[in-house]
N, CA, C and O atoms as a MOPAC input file, in Angstrom:
PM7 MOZYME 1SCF
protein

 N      4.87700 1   279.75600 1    47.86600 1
 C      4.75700 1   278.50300 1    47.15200 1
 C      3.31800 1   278.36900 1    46.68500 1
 O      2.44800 1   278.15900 1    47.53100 1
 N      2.99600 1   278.47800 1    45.36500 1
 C      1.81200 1   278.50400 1    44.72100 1
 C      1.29800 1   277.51700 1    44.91100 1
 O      0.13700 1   277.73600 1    45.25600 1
 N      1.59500 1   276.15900 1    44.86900 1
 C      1.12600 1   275.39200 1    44.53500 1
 C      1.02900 1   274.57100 1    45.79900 1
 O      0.56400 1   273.43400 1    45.88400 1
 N      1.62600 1   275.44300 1    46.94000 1
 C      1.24900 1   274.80000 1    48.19100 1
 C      1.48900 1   272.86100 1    48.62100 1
 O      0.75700 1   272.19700 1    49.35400 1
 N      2.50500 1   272.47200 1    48.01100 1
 C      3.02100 1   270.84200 1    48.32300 1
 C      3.01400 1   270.95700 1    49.92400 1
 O      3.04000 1   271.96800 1    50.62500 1
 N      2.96500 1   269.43800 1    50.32400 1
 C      3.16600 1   269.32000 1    52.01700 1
 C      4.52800 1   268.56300 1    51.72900 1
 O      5.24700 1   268.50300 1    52.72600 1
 N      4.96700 1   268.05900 1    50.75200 1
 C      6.44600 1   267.73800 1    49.94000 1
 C      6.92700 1   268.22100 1    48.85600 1
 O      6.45100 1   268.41200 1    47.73700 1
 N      8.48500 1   268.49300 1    49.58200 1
 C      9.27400 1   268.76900 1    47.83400 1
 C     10.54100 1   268.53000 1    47.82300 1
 O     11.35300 1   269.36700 1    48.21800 1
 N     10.89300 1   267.31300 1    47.35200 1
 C     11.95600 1   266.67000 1    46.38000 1
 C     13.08400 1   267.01200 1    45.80700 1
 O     13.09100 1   267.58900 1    44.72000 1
 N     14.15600 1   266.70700 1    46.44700 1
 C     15.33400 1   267.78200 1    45.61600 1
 C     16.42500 1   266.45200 1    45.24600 1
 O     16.82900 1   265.77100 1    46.18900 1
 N     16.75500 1   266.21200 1    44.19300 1
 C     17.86800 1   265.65400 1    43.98900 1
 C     19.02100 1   266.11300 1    43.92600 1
 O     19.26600 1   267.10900 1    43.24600 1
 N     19.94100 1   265.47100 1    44.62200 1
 C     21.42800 1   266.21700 1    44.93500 1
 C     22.55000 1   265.48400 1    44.90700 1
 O     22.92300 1   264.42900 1    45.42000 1
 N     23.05200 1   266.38800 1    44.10000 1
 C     24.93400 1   266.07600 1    43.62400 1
 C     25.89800 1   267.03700 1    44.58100 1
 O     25.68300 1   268.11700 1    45.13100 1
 N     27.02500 1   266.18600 1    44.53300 1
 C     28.36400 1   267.12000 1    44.68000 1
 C     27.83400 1   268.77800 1    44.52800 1
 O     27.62800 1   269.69100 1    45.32700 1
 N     27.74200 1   268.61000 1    43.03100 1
 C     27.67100 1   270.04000 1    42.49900 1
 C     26.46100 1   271.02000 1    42.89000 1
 O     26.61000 1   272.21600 1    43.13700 1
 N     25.27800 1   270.35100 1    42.91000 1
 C     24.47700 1   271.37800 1    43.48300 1
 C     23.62300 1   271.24400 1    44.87200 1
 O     22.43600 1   271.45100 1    45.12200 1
 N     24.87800 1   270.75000 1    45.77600 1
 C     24.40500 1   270.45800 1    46.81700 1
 C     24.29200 1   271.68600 1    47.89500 1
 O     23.59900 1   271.59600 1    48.90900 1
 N     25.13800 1   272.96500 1    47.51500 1
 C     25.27100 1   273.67400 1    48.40700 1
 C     23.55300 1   274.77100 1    47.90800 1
 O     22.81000 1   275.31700 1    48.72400 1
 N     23.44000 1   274.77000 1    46.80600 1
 C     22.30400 1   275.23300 1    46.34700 1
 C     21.11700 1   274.65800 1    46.78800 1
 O     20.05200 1   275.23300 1    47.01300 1
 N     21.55500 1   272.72500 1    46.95900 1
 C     20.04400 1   272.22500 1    47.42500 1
 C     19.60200 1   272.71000 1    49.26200 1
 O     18.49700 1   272.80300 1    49.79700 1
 N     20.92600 1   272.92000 1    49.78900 1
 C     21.15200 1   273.54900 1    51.16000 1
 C     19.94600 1   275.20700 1    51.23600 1
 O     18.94500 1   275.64100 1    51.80800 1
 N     20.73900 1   275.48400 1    50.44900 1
 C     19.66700 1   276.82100 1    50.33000 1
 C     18.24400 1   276.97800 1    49.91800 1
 O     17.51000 1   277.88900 1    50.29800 1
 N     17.96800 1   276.15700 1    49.23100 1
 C     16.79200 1   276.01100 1    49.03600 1
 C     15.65400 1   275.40100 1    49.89900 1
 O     14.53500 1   275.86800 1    50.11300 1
 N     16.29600 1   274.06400 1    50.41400 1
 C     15.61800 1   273.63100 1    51.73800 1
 C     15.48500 1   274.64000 1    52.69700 1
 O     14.57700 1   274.41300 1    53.49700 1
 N     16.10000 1   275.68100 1    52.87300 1
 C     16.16400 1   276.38200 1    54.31400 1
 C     15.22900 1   277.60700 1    53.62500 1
 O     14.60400 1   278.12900 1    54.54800 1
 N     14.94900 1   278.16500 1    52.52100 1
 C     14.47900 1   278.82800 1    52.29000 1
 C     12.79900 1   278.21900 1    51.88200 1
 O     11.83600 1   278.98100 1    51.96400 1
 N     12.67700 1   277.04300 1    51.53200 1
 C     11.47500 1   276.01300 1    51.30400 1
 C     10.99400 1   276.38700 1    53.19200 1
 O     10.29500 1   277.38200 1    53.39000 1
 N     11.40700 1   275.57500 1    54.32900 1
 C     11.15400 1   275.90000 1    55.46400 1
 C     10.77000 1   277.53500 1    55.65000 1
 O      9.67300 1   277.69700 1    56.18500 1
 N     11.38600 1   278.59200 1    55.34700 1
 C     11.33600 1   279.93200 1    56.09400 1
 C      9.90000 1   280.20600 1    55.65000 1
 O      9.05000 1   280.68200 1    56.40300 1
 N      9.64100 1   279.79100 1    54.06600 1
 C      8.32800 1   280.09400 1    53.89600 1
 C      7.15900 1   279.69900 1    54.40800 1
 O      6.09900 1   280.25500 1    54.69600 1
 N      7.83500 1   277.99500 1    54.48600 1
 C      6.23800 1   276.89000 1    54.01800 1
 C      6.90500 1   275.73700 1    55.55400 1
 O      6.97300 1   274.52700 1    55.34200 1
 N      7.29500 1   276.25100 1    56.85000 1
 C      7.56000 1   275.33100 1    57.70600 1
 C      7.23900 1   274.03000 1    58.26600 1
 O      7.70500 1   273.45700 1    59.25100 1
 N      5.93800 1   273.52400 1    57.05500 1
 C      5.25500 1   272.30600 1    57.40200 1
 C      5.68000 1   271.28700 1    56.60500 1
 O      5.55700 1   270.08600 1    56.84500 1
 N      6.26100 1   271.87200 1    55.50200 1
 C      6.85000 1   271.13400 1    54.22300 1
 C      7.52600 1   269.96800 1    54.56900 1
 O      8.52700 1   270.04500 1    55.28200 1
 N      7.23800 1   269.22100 1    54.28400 1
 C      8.35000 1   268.31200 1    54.45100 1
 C      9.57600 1   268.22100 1    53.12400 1
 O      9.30700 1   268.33900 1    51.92800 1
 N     10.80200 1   268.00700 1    53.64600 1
 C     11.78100 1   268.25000 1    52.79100 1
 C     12.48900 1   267.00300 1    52.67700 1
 O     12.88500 1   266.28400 1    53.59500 1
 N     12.64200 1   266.77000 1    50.95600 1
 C     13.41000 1   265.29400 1    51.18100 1
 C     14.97200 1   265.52900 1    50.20700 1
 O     14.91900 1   266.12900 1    49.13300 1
 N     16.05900 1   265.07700 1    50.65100 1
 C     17.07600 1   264.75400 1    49.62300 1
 C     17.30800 1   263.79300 1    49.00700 1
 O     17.64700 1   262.81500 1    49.67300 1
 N     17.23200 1   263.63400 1    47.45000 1
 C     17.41500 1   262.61600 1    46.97600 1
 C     18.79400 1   262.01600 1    46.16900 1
 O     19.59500 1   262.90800 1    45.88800 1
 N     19.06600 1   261.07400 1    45.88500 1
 C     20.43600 1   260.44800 1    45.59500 1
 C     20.86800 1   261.43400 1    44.15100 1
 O     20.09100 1   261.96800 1    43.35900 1
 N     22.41800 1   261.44500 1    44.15000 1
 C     23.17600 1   260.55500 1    44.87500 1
 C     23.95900 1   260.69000 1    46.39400 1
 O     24.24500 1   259.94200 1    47.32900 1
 N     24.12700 1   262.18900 1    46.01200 1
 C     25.01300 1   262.87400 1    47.33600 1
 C     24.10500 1   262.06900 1    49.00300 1
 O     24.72800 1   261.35900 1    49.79300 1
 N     23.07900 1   262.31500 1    49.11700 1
 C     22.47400 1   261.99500 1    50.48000 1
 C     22.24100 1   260.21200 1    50.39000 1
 O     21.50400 1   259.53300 1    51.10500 1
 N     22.96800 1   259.84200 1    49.47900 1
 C     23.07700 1   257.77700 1    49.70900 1
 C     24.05400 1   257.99300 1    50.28300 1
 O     24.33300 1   256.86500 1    50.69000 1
 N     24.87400 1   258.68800 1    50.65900 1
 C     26.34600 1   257.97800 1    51.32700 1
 C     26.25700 1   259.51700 1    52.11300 1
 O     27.37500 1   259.87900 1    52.47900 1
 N     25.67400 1   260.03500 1    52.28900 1
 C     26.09800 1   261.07800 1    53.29800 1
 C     24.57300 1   261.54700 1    54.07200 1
 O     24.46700 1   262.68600 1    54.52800 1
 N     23.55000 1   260.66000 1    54.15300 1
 C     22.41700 1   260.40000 1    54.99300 1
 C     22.90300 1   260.74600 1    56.24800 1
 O     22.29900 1   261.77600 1    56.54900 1
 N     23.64800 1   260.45300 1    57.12300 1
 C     23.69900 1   260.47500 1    58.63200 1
 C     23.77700 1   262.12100 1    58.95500 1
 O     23.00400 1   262.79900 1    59.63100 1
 N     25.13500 1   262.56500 1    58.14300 1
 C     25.76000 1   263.96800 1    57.83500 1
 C     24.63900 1   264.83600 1    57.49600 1
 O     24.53700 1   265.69400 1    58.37300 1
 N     23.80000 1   264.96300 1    56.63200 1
 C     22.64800 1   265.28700 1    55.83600 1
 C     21.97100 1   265.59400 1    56.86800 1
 O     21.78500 1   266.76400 1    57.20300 1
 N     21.37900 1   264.27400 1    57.69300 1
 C     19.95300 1   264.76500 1    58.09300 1
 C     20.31500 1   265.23800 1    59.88300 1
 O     19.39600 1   265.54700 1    60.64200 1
 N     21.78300 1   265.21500 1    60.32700 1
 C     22.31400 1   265.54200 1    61.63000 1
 C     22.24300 1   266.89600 1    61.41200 1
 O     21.75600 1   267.74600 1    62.15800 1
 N     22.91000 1   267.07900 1    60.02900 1
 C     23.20900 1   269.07400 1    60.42600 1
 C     23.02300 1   269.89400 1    59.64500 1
 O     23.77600 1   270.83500 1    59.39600 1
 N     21.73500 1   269.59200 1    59.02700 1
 C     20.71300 1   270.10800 1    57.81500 1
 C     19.21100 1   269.85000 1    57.89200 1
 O     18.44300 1   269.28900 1    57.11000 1
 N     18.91100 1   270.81500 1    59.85500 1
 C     17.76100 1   270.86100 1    60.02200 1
 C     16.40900 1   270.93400 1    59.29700 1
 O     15.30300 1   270.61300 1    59.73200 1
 N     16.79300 1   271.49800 1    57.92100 1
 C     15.43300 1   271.78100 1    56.95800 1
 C     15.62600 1   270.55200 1    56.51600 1
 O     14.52200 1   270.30200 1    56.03300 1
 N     16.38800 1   269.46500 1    56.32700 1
 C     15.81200 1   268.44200 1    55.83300 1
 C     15.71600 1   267.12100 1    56.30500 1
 O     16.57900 1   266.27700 1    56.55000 1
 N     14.21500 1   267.11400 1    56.39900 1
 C     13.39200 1   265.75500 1    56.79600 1
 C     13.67500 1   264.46000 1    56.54700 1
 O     13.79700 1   263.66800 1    57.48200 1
 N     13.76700 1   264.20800 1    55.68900 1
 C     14.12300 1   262.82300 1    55.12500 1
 C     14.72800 1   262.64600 1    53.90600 1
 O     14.48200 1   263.44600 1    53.00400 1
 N     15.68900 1   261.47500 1    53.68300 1
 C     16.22500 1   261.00700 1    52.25600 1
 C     16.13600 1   259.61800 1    51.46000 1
 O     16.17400 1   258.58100 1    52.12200 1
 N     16.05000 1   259.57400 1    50.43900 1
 C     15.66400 1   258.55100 1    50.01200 1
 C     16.96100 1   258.44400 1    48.63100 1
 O     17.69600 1   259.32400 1    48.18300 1
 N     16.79600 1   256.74300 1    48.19800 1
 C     17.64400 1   256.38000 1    47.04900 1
 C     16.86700 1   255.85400 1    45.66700 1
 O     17.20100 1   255.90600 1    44.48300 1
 N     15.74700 1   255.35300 1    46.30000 1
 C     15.32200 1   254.60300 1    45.12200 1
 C     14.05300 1   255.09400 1    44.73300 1
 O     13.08500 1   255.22800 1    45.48100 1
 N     14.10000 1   255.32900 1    43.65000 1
 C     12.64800 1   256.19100 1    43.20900 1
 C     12.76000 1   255.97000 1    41.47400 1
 O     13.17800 1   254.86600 1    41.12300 1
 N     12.49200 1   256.72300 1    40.65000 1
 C     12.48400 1   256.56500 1    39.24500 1
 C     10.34800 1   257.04900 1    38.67100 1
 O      9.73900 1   258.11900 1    38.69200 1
 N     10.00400 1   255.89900 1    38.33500 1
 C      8.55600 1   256.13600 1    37.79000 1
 C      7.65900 1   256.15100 1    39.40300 1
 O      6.43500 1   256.13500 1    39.53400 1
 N      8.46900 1   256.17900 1    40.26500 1
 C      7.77100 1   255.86900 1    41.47600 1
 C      7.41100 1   257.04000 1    42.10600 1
 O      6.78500 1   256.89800 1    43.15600 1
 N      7.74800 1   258.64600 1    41.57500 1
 C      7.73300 1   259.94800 1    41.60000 1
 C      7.07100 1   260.96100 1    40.86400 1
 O      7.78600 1   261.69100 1    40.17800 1
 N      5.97800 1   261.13200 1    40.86800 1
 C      5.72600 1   262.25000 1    39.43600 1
 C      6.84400 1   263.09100 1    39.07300 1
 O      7.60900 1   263.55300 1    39.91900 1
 N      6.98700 1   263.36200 1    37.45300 1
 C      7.97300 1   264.09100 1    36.70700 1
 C      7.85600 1   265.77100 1    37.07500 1
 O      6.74200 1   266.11100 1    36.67500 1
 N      8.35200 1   266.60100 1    37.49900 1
 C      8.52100 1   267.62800 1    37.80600 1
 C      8.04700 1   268.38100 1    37.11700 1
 O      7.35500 1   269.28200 1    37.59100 1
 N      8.29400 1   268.24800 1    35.55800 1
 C      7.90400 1   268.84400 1    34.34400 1
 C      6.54500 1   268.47300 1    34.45200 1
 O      5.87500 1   269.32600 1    35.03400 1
 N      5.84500 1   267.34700 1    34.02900 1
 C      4.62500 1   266.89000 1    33.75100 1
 C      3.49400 1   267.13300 1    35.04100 1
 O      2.27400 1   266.96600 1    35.07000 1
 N      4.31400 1   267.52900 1    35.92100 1
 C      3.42600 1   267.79200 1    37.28600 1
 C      3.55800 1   269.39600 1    37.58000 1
 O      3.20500 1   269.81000 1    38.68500 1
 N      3.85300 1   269.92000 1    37.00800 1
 C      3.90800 1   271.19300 1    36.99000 1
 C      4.95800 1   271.98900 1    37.84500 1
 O      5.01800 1   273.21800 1    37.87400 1
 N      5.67500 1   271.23900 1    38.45200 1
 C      6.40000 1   272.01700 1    39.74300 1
 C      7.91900 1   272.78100 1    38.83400 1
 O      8.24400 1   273.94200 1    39.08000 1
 N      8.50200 1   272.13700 1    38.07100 1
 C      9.39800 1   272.62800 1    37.54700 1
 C      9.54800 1   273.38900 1    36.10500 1
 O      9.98000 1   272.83800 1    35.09300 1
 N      9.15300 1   274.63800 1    36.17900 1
 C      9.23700 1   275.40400 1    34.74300 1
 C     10.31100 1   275.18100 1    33.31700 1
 O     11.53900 1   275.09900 1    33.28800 1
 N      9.54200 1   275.13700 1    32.46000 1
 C     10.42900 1   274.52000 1    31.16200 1
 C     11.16000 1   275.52600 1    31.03900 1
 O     10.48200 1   276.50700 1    30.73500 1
 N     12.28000 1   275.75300 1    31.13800 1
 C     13.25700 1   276.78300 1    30.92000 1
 C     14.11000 1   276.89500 1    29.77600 1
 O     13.77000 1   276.11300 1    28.88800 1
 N     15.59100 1   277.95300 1    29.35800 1
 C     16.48700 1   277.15900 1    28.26500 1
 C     17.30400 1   276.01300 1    28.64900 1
 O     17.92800 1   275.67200 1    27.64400 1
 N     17.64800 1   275.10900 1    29.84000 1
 C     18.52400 1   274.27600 1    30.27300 1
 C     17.78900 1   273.60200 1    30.61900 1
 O     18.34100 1   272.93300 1    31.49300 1
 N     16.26500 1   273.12800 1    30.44500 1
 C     15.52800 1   271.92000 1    30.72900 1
 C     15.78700 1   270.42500 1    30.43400 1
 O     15.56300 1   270.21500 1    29.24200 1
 N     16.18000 1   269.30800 1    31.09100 1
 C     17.01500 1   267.83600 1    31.03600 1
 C     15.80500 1   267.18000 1    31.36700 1
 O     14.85400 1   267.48900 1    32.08500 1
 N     16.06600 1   266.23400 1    30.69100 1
 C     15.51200 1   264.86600 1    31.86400 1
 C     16.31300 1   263.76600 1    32.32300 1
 O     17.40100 1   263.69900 1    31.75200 1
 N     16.09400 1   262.89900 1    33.17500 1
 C     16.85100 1   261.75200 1    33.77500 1
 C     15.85300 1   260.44600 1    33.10600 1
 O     14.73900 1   260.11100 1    33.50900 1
 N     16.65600 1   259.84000 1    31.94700 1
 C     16.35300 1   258.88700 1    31.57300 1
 C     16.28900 1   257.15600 1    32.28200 1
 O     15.45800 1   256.26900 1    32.08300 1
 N     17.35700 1   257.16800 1    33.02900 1
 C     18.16400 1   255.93800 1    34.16900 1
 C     19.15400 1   257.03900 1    34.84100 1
 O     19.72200 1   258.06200 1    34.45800 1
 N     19.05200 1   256.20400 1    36.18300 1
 C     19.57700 1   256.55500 1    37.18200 1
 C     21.29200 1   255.56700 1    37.45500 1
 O     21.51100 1   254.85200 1    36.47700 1
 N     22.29100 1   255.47400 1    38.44200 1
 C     22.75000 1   254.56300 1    38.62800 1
 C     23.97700 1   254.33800 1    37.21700 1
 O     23.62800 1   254.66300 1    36.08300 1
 N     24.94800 1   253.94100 1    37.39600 1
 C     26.27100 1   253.02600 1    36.41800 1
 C     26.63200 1   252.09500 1    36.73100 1
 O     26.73800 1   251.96800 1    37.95100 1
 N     27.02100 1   250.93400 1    35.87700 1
 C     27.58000 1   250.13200 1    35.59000 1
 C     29.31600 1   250.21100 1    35.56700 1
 O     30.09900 1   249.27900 1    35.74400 1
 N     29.45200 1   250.85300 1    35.44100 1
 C     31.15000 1   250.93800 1    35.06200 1
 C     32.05500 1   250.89800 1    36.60300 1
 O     31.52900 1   250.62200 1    37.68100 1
 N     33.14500 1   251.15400 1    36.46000 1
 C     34.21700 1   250.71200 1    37.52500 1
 C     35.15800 1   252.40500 1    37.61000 1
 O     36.22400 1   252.30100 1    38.21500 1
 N     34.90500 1   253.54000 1    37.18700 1
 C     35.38300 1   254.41900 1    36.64700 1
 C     36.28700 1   255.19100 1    38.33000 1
 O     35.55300 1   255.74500 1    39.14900 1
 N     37.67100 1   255.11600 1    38.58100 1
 C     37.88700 1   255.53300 1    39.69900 1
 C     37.52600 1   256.93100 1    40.05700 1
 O     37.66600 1   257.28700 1    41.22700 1
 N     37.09000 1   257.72900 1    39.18700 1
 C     37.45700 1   259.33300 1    39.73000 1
 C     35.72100 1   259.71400 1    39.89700 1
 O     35.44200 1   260.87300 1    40.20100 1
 N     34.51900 1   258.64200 1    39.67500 1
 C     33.57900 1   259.25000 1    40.35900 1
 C     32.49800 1   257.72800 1    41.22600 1
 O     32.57800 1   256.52600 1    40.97300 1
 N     31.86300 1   258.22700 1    41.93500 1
 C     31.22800 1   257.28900 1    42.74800 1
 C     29.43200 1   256.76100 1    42.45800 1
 O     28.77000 1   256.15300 1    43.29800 1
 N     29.02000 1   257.10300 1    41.33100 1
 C     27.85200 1   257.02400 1    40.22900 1
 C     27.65400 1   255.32800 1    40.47400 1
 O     26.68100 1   254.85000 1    41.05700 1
 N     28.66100 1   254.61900 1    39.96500 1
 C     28.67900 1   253.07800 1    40.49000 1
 C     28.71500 1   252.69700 1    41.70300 1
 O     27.87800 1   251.85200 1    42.02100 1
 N     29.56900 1   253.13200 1    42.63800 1
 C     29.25500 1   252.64700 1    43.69600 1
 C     28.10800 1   252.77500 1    44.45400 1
 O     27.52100 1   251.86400 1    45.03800 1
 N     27.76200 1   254.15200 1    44.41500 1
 C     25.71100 1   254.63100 1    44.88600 1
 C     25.10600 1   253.69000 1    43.88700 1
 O     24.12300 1   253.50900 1    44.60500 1
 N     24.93900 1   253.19700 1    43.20600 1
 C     23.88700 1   251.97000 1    42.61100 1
 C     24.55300 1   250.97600 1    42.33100 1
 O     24.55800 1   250.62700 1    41.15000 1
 N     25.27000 1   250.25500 1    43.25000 1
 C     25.82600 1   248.95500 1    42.94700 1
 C     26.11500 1   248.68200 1    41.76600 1
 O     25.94700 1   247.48100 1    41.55400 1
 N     26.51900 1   249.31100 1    40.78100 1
 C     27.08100 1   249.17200 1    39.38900 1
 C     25.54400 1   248.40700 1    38.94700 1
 O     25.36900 1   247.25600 1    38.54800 1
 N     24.51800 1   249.51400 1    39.18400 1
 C     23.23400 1   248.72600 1    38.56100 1
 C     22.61000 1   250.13500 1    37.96600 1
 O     22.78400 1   251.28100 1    38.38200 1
 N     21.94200 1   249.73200 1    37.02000 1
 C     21.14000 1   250.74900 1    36.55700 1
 C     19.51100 1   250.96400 1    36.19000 1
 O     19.07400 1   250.17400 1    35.35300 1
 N     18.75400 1   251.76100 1    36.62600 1
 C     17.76000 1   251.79600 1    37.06000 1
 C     17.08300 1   252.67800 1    36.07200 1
 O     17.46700 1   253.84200 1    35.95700 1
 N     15.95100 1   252.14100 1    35.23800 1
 C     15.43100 1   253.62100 1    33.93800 1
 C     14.14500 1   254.19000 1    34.51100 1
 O     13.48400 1   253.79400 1    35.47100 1
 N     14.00100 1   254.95100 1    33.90200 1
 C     12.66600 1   255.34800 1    33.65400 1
 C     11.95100 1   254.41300 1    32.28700 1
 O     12.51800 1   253.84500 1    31.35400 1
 N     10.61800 1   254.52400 1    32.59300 1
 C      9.79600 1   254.00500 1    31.20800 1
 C      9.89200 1   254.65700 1    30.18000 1
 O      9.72200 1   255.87600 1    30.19400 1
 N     10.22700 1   253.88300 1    28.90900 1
 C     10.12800 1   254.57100 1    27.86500 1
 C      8.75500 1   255.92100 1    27.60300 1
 O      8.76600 1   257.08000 1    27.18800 1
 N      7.75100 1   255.01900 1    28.08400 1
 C      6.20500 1   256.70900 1    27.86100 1
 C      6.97500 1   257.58400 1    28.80300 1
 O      7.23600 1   258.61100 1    28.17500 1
 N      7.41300 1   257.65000 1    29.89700 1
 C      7.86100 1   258.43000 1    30.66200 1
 C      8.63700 1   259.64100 1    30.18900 1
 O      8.44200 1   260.84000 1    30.38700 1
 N      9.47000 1   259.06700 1    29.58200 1
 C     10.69200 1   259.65300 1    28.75200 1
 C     10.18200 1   260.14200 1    27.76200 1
 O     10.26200 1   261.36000 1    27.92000 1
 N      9.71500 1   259.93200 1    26.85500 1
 C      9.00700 1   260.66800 1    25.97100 1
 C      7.89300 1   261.86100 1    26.43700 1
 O      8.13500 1   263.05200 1    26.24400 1
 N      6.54900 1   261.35100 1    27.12200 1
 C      6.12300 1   262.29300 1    27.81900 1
 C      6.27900 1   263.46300 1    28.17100 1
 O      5.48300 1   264.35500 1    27.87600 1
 N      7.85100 1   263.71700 1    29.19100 1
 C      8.69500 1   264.65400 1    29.15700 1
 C      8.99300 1   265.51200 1    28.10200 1
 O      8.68400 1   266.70200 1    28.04900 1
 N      9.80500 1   264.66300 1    26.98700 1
 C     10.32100 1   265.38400 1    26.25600 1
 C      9.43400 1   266.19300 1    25.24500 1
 O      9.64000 1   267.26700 1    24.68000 1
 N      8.09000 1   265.08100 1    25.19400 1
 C      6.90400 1   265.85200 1    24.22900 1
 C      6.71200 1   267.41700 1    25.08800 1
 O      6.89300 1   268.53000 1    24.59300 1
 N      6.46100 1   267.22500 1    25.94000 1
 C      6.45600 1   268.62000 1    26.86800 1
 C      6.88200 1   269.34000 1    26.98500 1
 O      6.54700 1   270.51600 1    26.84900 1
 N      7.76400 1   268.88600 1    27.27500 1
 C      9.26600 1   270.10300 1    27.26100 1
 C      9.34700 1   271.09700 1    26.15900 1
 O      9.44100 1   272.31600 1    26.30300 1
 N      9.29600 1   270.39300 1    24.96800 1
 C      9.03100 1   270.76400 1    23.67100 1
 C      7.96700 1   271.49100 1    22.98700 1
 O      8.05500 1   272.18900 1    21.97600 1
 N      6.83400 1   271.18200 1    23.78000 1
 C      6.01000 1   272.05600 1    23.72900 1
 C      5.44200 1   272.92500 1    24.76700 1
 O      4.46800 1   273.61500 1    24.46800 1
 N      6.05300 1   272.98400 1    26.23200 1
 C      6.02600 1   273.99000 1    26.82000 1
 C      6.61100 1   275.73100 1    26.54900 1
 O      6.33400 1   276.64700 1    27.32300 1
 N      7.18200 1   275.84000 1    25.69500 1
 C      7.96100 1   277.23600 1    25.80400 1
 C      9.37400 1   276.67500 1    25.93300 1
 O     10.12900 1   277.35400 1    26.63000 1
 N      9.82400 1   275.67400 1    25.44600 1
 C     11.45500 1   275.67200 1    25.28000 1
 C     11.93800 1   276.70300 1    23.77400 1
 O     11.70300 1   276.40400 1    22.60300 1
 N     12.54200 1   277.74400 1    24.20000 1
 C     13.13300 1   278.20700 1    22.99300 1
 C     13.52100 1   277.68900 1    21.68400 1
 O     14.27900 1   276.72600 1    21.56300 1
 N     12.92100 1   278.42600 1    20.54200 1
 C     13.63700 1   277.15300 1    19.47100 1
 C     15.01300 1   276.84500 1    19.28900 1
 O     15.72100 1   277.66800 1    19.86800 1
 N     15.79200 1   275.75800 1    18.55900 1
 C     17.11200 1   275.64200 1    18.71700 1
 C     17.59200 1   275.70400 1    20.01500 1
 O     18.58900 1   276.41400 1    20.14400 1
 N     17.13100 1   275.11700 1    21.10100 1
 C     17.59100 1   275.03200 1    22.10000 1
 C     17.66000 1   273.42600 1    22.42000 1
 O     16.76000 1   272.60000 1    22.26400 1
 N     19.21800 1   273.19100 1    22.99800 1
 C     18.99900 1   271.66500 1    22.95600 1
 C     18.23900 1   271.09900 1    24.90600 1
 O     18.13800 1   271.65400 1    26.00000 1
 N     18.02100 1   270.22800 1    24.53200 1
 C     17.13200 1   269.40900 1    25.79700 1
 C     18.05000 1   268.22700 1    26.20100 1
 O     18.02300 1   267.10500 1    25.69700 1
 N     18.99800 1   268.72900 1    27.35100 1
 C     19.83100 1   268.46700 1    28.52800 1
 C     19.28200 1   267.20100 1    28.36500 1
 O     18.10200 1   267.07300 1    28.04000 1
 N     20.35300 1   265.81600 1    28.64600 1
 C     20.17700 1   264.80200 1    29.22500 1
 C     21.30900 1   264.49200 1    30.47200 1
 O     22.52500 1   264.46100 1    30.27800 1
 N     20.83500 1   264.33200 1    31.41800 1
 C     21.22300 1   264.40600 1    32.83600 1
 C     21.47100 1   262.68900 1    33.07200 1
 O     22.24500 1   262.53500 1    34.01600 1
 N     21.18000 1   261.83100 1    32.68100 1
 C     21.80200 1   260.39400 1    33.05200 1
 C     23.25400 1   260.12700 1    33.28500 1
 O     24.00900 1   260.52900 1    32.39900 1
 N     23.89100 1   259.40000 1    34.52500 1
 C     24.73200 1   259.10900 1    34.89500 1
 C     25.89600 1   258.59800 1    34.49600 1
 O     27.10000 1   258.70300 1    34.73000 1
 N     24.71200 1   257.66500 1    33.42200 1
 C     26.02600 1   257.10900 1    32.43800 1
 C     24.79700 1   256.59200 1    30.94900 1
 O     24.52000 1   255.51400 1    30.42300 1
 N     24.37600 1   257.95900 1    30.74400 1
 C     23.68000 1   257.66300 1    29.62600 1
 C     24.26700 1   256.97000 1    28.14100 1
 O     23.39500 1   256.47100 1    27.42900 1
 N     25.79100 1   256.91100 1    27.60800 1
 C     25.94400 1   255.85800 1    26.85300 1
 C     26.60300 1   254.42200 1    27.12600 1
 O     27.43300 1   253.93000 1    26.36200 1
 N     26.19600 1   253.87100 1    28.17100 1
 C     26.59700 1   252.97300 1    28.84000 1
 C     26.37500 1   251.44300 1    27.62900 1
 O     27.16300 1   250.50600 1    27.50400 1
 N     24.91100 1   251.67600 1    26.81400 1
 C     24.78800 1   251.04500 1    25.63400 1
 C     25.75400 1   251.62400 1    24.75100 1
 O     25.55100 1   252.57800 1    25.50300 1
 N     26.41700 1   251.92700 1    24.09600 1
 C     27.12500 1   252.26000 1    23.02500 1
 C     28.52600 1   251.99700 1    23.31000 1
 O     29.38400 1   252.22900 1    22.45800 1

C-alpha cells in the first residue's frame, strides 16, 4: 500500500460484497494496523453479521457523503475505463424488489454540486479513455424526472 492510509473505506452492496470480503482480508495481510471500515448499504442492516464474522473489519458506518474525501480527487482510486461517481446516496421510492429506501428512510442524501463536478472534471482529465462513458452509480439517480 503506497500510500500507506491508517484507513480505508469500502462501500458495499449485495453485489460486491463478497469482493469487499476479500479485499479487507487482503488490506489486513498486508497493512495489519489499517483500520477497515464498511460502508452502506449492505453493512446498515447487516452491521451485527459484518462486524461478528468479518474479523478484518473494524468498523461500519451509514452516513457520510461530502463528509469523506472523494477517492478520485484524493488519489486512492485510479481513473480507469468504468470510473462512476455517487452523486446522492439513499431513495425515495416504495419499490418492493430492492431495499435502497428502506436503508435511507426513503430520504435522500447528495453530494455538493463542486463536489460532483470536481470529480467529473478529473476523471476526465485523468486518463479516462476517449469515448468512454463516466458511470453514474446513484441509487435512484432519476428520482427528479
Amino acid at each position: 500500500m503506497e500510500r500507506k492510509p491508517s484507513v480505508v473505506g469500502l462501500t458495499v452492496y449485495v453485489t460486491n460484497y463478497e469482493a469487499s470480503v476479500l479485499l479487507a482480508k487482503a488490506i489486513k495481510r498486508v497493512a495489519p494496523h489499517v483500520i477497515v471500515v464498511f460502508g452502506r448499504p449492505t453493512p446498515s442492516v447487516q452491521a451485527t453479521n459484518i462486524l461478528q464474522n468479518i474479523e478484518e473489519v473494524d468498523r461500519h458506518i451509514k452516513d457520510y457523503l461530502d463528509k469523506f474525501p472523494s477517492p478520485y480527487l484524493s488519489g486512492i482510486l485510479p481513473v480507469t475505463n468504468n470510473a462512476g461517481v455517487l452523486t446522492a446516496r439513499g431513495c425515495n421510492q416504495n419499490c418492493t424488489y430492492c431495499n435502497c429506501a428502506v436503508l435511507s428512510s426513503r430520504s435522500i442524501l447528495t453530494h455538493s454540486v463542486d463536489r460532483v463536478i470536481d470529480e467529473l472534471e478529473y476523471i476526465s482529465q485523468a486518463g479516462m479513455p476517449p469515448n468512454e462513458e463516466i458511470q453514474i452509480f446513484d441509487d435512484a439517480f432519476t428520482h427528479h424526472f
